[in-house]
C-alpha positions in Angstrom: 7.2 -10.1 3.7 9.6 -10.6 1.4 8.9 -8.6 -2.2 10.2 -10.6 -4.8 8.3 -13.6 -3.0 5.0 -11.8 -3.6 6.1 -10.5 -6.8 6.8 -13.9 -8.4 3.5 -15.8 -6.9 1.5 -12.6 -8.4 2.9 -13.0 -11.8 2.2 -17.0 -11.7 -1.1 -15.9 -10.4 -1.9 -13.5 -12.8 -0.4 -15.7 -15.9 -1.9 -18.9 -15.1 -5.2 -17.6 -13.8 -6.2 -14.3 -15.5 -4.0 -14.7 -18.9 -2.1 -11.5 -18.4 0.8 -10.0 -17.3 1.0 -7.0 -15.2 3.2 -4.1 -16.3 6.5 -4.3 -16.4 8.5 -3.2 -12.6 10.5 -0.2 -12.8 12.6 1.9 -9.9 12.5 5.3 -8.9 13.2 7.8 -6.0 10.3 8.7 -3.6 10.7 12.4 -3.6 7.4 13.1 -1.4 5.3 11.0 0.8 1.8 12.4 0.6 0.3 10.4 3.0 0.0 6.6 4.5 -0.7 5.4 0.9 0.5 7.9 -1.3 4.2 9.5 -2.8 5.6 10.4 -5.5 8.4 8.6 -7.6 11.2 10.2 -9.8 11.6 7.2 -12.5 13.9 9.2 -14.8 12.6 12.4 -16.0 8.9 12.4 -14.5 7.7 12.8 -11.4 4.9 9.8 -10.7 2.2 9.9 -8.0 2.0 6.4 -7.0 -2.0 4.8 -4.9 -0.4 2.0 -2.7 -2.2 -1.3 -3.7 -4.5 -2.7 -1.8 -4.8 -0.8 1.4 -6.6 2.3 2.5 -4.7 4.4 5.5 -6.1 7.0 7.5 -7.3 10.2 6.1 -6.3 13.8 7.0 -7.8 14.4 10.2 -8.3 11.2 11.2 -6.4 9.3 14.2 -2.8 7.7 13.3 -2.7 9.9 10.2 0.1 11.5 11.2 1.7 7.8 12.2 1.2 6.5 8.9 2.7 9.0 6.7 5.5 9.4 9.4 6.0 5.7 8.8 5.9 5.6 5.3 8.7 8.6 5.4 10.7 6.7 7.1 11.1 3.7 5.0 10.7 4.9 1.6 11.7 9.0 1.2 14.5 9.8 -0.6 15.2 5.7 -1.4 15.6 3.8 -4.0 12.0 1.7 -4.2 10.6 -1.0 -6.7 7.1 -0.1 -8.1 5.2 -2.6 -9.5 1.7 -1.2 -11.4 -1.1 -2.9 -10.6 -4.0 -0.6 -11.8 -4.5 3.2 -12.8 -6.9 4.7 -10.0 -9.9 7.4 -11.2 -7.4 10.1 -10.4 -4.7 9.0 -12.7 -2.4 7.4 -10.2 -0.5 4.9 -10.5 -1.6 1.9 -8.2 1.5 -0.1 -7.3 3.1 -2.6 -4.7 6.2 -0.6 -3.6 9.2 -2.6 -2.2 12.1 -1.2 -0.8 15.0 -3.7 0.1 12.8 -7.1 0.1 10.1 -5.5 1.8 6.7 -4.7 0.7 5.7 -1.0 1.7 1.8 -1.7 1.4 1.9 -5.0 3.7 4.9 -3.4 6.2 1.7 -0.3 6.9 -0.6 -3.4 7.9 1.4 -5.2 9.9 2.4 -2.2 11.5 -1.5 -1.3 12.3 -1.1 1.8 9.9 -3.4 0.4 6.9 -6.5 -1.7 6.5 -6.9 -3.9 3.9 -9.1 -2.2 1.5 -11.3 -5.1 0.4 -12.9 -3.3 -2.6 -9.3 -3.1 -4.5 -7.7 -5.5 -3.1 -8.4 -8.7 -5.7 -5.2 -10.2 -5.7 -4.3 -13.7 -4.0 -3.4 -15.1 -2.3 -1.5 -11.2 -1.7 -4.4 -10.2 -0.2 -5.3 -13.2 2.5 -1.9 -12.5 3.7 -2.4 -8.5 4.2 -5.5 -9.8 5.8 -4.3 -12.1 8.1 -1.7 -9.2 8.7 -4.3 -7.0 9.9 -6.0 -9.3 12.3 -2.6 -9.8 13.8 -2.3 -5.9 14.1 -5.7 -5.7 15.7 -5.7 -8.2 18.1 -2.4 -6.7 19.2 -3.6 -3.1 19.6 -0.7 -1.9 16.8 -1.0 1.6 15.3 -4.7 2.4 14.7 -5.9 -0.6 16.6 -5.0 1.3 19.5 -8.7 2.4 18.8 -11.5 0.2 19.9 -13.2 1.0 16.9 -11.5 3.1 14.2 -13.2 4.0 11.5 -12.0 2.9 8.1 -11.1 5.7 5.7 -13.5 4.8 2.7 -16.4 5.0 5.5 -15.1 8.4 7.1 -14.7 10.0 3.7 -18.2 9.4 3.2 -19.8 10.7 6.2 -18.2 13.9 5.8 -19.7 14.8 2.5 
């Protein structure tokens, strides 16, 4: 997918339809990946912990964890990556699409089978339908987690281990 497709069609989207821009893009480092949908981001200074928009990976513990954030590694630490801020998540994080050389981080982990769409957060269209129609695609070709018959989606695993 390329980013600064999705980028412009979300800021007609979000201007035309919602009367309101999203923050401004910025660039950082990745100086950690935390997980499948987590890092952090030198942008000058400061050290951000970015929430990837849009899409849940697996948890600690869970299959493909270890896949995802592998994954993720690979294409992001140490680079150069676009953030664009979408949201600010209940633990202060900053909840961004994340591109790296015209592609976007958060719909690369779907395709790949490493990410569902999380379908609670993820609002945005027609971002979002794509991502979707990603994940079929992953499914029906037994990609990453799909490898499973039935994984179980982070947001329900988290629960039924409280």
């Amino acid at each position: 997918m390329r980013f600064g497709r999705i980028m412009h069609g979300l800021y007609v989207f979000l201007f035309l339809f919602l009367g309101a821009v999203p923050a401004v893009a910025w660039e950082g480092t990745v100086t950690r990946v935390l997980d499948g949908d987590s890092l952090r981001v030198r942008q000058g200074g400061q050290l951000v912990t970015l929430r990837l928009y849009g899409v849940d990976s697996p948890e600690y513990g869970q299959p493909s964890w270890g896949e995802a954030k592998d994954a993720v590694s690979g294409l992001v630490q140490g680079k150069m990556v676009t953030v664009q801020p979408m949201d600010t998540d209940q633990y202060g994080r900053i909840v961004a699409l994340v591109g790296i050389r015209g592609v976007l981080v958060n719909g690369e982990l779907v395709r790949r089978g490493l990410a569902w769409v999380y379908p609670h957060y993820c609002k945005m269209q027609p971002l979002c339908r794509e991502l979707e129609g990603w994940e079929e695609t992953a499914r029906r070709e037994g990609l990453g987690l799909w490898r499973e018959r039935r994984p179980t989606p982070p947001w329900v695993w988290k629960h039924s281990r409280h």
